[in-house]
N, C-alpha and C positions, 0 to 999 in steps of 0.2 A: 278792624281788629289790630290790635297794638302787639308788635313784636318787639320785646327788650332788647337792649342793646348785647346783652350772653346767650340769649339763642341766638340772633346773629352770627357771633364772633364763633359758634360752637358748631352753624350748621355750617361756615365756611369754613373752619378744619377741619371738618369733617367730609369736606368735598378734596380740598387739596390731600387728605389722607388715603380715601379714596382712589383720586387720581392718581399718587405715587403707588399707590399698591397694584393698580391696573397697569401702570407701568413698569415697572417692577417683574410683575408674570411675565407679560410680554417681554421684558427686554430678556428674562430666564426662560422661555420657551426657545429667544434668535439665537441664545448664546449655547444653547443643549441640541437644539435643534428638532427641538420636541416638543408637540401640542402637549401632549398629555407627560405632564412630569411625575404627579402622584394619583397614585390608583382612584384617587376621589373625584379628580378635573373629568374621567371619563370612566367609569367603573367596565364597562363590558369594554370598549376598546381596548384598555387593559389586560382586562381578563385575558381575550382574544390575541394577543398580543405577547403575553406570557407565552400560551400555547406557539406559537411561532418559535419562537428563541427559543422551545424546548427543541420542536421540529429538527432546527436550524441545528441546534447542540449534536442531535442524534446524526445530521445529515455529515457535520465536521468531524464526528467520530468514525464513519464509518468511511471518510477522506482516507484519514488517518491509519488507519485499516488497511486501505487499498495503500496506501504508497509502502506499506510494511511491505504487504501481499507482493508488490512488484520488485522489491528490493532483494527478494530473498527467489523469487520464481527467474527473474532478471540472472542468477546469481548461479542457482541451476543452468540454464542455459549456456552461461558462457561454459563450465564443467565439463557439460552433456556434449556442449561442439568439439570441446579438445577431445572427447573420449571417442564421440565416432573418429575422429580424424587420425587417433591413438589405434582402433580398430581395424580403421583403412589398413593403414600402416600394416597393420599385423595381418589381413588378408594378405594384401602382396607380397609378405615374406613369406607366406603359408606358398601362396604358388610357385616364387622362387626357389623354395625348400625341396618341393616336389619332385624336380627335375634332378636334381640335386644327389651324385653318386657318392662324392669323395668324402671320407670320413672328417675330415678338417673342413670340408662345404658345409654338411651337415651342424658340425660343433660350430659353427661363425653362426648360422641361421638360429641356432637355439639359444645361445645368446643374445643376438638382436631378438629374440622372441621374450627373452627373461626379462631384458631391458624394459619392455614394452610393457609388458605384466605389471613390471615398476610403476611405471607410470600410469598405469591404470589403476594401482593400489593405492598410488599417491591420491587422483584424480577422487578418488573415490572415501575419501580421508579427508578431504577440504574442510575449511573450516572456514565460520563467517569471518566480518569484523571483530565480531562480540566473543570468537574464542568460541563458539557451539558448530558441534558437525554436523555438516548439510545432509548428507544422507543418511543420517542413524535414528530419523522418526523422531520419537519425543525423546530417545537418553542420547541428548544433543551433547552431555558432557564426556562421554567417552567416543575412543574411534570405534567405527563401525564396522571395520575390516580389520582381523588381526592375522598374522601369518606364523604358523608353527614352525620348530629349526628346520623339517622337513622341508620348507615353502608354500605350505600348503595355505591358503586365504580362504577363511570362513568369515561369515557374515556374522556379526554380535549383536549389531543394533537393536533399533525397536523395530516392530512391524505392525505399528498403527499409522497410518498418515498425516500429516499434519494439517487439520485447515482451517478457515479464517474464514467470519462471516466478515463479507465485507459490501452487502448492501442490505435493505431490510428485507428482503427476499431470495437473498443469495446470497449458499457457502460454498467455499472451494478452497478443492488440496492445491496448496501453496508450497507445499513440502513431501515431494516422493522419497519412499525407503529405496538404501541400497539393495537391498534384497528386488526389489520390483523395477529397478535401474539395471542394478548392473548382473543379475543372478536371474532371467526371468526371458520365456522366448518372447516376442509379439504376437502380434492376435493371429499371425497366419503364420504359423513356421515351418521352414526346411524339414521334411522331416531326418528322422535318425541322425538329430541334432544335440549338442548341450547344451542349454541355457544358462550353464555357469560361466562366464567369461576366464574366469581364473583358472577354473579347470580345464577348461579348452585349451589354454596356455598350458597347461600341465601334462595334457594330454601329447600336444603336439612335441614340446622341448623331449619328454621322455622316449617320444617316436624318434627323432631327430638324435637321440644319444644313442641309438642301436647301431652300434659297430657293421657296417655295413661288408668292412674287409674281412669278416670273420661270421656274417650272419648266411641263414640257409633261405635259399628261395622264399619258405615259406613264412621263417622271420622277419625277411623285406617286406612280404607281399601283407602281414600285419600291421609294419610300421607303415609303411604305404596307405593301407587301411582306417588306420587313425590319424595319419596329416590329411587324411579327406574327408572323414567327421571333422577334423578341425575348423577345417577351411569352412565349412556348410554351418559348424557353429559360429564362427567370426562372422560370416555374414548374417544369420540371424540376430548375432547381439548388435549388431551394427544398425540393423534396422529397426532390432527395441531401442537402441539409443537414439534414432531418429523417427521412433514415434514419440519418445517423448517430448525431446525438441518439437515436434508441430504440436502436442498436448500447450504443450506452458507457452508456445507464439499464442495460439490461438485464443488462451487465458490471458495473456498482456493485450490485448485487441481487443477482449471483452473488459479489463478492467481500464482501458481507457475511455471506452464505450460508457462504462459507468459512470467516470469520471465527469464526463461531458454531463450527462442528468444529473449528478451531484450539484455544477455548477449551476444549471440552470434552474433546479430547485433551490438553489440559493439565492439567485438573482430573484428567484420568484417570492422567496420569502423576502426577501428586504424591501420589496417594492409592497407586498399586503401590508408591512409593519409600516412603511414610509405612510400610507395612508389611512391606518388604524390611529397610527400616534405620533407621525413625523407632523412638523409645521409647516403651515401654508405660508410660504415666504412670501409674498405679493401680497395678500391679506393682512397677516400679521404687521407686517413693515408699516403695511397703508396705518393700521391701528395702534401702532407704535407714535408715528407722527402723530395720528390724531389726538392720540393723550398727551403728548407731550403740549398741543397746542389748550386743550383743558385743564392740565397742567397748572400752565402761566397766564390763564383765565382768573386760574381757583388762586394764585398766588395775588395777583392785580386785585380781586376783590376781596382778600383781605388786609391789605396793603392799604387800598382805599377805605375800609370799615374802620381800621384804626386812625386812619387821621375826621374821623366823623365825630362830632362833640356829640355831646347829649342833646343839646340846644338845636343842632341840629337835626337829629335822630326826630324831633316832636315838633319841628316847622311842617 
């Protein structure tokens, strides 16, 4: 059978076109790094594939989640140590207070007592980076503790807790109310105690202003009576401030915890997708050369068909 000289020439561009477009793939699979570049090369791997990088999406939000989660619980913490240690402070002036006759002893102890309140009020008034306060639940833009001319500190905040899912099966308060911080006993309290810390302060400074050079047995033996509520209160708020502290370590422990399975469901997912649609580098490479060698096959035998006469072609 006689084949003209334009099938010829037609079926050997058609091989070097061929070959450039098989090379071509390949050389855009080495350079992406990806068997599968459009949904058609592999439709279910694909598919399959997609669902991953959702996975993967869901897995990087809920990262993102937890490092909020720790930034802000982190943040508490530091607060919460100054405050027991603000606390301490105020136990041992309650005991030093006790013993305590002279009316000018008395007046020094209820000042370092008021100072302390200070700082408790402050403590309790903090505020993030972002300008929103840590202990006032969700109405983060007002303080949460406001004090009348009196001195009296009441609680304004919210009194919903703030939390934050931060895996797909786990939420957690990331954000305790002032109210359940600093106005609240612990799970086992002193009894015929306060659980308002403020008040406790208010309690004590007002005993502590009882003129002692002028008061009658039975007016000592009241003031007396309420610097020893006091005392029994500051140790109870001391130990709600360090239940919370172990609440939020034991929360930063679990969301490292989580951290870790984050990770490794992510390693996990990059290695399904690597082999759903990533390229076999050893394979591909091998097949890379090899076109390139059919390549300059397909080139030589058109090179060669053009310098072919006719005369030739029908010897």
């Amino acid at each position: 059978m006689r084949v003209s000289t334009n099938q010829l020439y037609t079926q050997s561009i058609n091989g070097i076109y061929d070959a450039q477009s098989t090379k071509m793939k390949l050389s855009e699979q080495l350079s992406s790094e990806r068997r599968v570049i459009n949904p058609s090369d592999d439709p279910l791997a694909a598919s399959q594939s997609i669902m991953i990088s959702q996975s993967e999406s869901k897995n990087q939000q809920f990262a993102t989640a937890r490092t909020f989660a720790k930034n802000a619980m982190s943040t508490q913490l530091s607060i919460i140590a100054d405050a027991v240690k603000v606390t301490s402070s105020v136990s041992e002036t309650l005991v030093a207070a006790a013993s305590a006759q002279s009316d000018k002893d008395r007046e020094s102890y209820a000042q370092q007592l008021n100072g302390l309140k200070e700082q408790l009020l402050n403590l309790g008034n903090k505020t993030d980076g972002n300008g929103r306060y840590i202990f006032a639940g969700y109405k983060t833009d007002t303080p949460p503790f406001v004090k009348d001319d009196s001195g009296k500190v009441s609680y304004v905040g919210g009194d919903e807790k703030i939390t934050q899912k931060v895996d797909d099966n786990r939420s957690m308060i990331i954000a305790h109310t002032g109210r359940q911080v600093f106005l609240s006993h612990p799970s086992n309290p002193i009894k015929d105690s306060e659980p308002d810390i403020f008040a406790t302060l208010d309690m004590a400074i007002s005993a502590l202003k009882t003129p002692y050079s002028t008061a009658s047995e039975e007016e000592k033996n009241a003031a007396m009576a309420l610097i020893d509520k006091a005392n029994r209160s500051a140790r109870n708020s001391q130990n709600n401030f360090s239940s919370a502290e172990t609440v939020l370590g034991l929360q930063l422990k679990e969301l490292d915890s989580l951290d870790d399975l984050g990770r490794d469901r992510s390693a996990a997912n990059q290695v399904q997708k690597g082999e759903l649609v990533g390229v076999d580098w050893l394979s591909t490479i091998s097949k890379y050369f090899q076109q390139e060698v059919t390549l300059q096959a397909s080139y030589k035998a058109f090179t060669d068909l053009k310098g072919m006469s006719l005369f030739e072609m029908r010897r």
